[in-house]
N, C-alpha and C positions, 0 to 999 in steps of 0.2 A: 764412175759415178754417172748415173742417167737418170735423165726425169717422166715420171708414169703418168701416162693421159689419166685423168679422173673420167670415167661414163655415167653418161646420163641417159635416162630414158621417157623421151616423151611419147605423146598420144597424137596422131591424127587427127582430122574431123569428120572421118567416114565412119560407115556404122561398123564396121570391124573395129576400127581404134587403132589401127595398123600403130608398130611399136617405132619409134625414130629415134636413131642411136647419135648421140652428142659426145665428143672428146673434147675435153677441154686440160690446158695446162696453166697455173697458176705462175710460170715463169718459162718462157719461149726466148731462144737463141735467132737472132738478129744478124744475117749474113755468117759468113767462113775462114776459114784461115784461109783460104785462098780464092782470087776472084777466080770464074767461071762461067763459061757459055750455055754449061748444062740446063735448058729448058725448064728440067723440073726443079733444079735450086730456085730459077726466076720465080715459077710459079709460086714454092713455096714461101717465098720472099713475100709475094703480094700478098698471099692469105694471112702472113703472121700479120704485116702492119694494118691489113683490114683486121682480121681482131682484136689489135692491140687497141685502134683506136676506134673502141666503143666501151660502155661503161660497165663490160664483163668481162669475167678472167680470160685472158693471164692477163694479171695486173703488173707485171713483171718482166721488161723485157731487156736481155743485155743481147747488147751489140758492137761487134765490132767497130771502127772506123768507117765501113760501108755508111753504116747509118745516119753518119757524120753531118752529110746533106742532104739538101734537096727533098729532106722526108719530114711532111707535118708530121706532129705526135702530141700538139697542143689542145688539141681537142680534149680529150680527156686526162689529162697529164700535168705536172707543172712540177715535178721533182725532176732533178738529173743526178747521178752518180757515178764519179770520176772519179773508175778505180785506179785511173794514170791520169798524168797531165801532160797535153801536148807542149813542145816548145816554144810553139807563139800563137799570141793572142786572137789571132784572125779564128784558126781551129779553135780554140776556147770557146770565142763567140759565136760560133758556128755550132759547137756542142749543145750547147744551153737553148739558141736560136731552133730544136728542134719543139722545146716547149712553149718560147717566152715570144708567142707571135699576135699577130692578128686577130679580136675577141678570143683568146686563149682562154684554158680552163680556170684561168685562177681569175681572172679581168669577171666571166662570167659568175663565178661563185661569192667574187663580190657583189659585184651588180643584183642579182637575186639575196644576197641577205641584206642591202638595204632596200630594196625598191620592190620586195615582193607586195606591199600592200599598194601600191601603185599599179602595179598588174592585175590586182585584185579590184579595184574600183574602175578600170579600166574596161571598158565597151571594145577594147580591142580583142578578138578572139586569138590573134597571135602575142603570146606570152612574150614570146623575147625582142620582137618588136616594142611593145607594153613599156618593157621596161630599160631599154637603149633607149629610148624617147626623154623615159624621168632621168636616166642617169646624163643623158645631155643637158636636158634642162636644166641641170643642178651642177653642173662639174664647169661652168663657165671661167671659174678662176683656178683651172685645175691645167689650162694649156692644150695644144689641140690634140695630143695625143690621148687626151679623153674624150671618151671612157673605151674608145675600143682597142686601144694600145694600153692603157694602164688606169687606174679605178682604184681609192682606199676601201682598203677592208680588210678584214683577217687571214686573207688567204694572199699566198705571197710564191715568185718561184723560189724554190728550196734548192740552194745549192750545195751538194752534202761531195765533200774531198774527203777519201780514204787514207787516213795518215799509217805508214808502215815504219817499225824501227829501222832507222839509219837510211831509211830514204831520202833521197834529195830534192823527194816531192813539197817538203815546208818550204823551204828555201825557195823553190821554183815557181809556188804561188806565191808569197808576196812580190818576183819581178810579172806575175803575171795580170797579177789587180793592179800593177802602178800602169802596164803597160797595153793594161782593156782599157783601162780610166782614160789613156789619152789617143787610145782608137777612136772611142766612141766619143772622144770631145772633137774630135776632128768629123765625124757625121752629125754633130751638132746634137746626139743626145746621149749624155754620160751619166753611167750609172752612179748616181749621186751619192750614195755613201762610199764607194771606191773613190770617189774623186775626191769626197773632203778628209777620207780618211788619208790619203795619198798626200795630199796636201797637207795637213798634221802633222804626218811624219819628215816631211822637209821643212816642217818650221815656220809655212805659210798661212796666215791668217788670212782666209777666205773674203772676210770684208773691205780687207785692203788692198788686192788686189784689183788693178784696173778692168773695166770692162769694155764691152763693146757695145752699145744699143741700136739692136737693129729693128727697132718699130716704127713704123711710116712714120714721117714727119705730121704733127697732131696729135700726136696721142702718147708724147714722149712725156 
């Protein structure tokens, strides 16, 4: 099985119109079965994740483990799919950590479906400037990881687990939500429905739980 470049053909701006041949793939392989020194695998490395991350095809890109770090892919991205699941939580969040970053796509697509008209009444000629301005100004009881770490709105990271008959992949995601839920409560920001649902299932009522208040003295 192999996948066939689609071609395209554009035009120049000379008076010939010279012909300019485009290949494009709607689903592009992401590193090899095996690591390598080979120059031109590097190369081709850099071209996929430059075209992956812009908002033309391939809109589709699987990857092995290489991919695992170290590589944004939030920019125009915010699904993951996990056709395996590693055995601990660190690679997990390391997996998903390739979408769910820094104004990520999904943070921005919120931000523009509510604050487009605020960019529109705005004298600022930079759009997304425009509109991180209103989304700060209004996200004040939202904590400080708003709006450029997280923003409500319809668009959300989508995390889609591939479930296979008599896998031991079910099983191995629920020790893996109890055991991100109390990663990311030890960096102080937990994915809050893994945490209450985690908590539900041991029986613990969230509100009863003791807390810790750590806001400057004044404002407790």
């Amino acid at each position: 099985m192999s996948l066939r470049p689609a071609r395209y053909v554009a035009r120049d701006n000379s008076p010939e119109r010279r012909e300019i041949s485009l290949n494009a793939r709607f689903a592009v392989r992401y590193g090899g079965r095996q690591e390598t020194s080979n120059e031109q695998v590097g190369i081709r490395q850099g071209k996929v994740r430059a075209a992956f991350n812009s908002p033309f095809a391939p809109f589709v890109l699987a990857s092995t483990s290489v991919g695992q770090e170290g590589i944004d892919f939030h920019w125009w991205s915010h699904s993951v799919v996990h056709w395996n699941l590693p055995s601990n939580p660190v690679d997990f969040e390391q997996r998903e950590g390739r979408v769910n970053r820094f104004a990520g796509h999904a943070v921005r697509k919120n931000v523009a479906e509510t604050h487009w008209h605020d960019v529109l009444q705005s004298t600022d000629v930079r759009a997304w400037r425009a509109a991180f301005a209103a989304a700060e100004a209004t996200a004040t009881d939202l904590g400080e990881f708003a709006p450029w770490w997280m923003y409500p709105g319809s668009a959300r990271i989508h995390r889609v687990v591939s479930w296979y008959p008599l896998s031991r992949d079910s099983e191995r995601y629920e020790r893996l939500r109890s055991a991100l839920a109390l990663y990311r409560l030890t960096l102080g920001q937990p994915r809050q429905e893994d945490l209450v649902d985690m908590l539900a299932r041991r029986g613990a009522d969230a509100d009863e739980l003791p807390t810790i208040d750590l806001r400057p003295p004044g404002q407790r």
